[in-house]
C-alpha positions in Angstrom: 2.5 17.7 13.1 1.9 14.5 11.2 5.2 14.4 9.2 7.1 14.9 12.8 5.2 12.6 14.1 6.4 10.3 11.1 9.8 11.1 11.4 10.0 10.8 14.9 9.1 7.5 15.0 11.2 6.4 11.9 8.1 5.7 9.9 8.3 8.3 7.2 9.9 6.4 4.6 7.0 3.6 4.7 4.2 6.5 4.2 3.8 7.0 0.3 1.3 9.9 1.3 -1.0 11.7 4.1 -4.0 13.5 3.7 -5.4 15.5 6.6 -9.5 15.7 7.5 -9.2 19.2 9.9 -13.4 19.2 10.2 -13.9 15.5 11.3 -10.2 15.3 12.8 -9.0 12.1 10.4 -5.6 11.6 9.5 -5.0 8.9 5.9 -2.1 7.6 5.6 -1.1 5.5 2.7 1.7 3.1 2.6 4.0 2.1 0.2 3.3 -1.7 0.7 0.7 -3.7 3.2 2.9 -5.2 5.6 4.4 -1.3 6.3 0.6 -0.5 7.1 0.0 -3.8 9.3 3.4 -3.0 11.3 2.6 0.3 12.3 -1.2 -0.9 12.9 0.3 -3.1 15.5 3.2 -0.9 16.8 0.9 2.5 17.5 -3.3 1.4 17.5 -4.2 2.9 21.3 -0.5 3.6 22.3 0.7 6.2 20.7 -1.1 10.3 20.8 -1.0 13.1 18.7 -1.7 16.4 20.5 -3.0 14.6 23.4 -5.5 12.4 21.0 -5.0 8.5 21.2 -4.9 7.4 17.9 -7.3 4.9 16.9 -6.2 3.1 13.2 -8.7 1.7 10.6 -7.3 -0.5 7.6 -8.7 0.5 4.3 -7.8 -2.7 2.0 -7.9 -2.3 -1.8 -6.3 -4.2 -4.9 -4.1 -2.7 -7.0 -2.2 -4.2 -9.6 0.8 -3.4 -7.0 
């Protein structure tokens, strides 16, 4: 479901991983660089839907030595 998603909107190469949550009904993705993640923040927050669920995005910021 997620990985169609992905692909379906072209996003899957700027995903470096997804974990799925099936008892609270979270999706984490992780991109490969911060401006990936801000771009599709701004692209899908409130406007896009999986399985009839809007989705509603929360950045997770941490340092890396990347």
């Amino acid at each position: 479901m997620v990985y169609m998603f992905l692909k379906e909107h072209k996003k899957e190469p700027d995903v470096e991983s997804y974990t799925i949550n099936n008892r609270d009904g979270l999706i984490k993705l992780e991109f490969h660089e911060h401006v990936k993640a801000q771009s599709f923040y701004k692209e899908m927050n409130f406007k896009e839907k999986i399985l009839l669920r809007p989705l509603n995005i929360y950045l997770n910021l941490k340092l890396s030595e990347k």
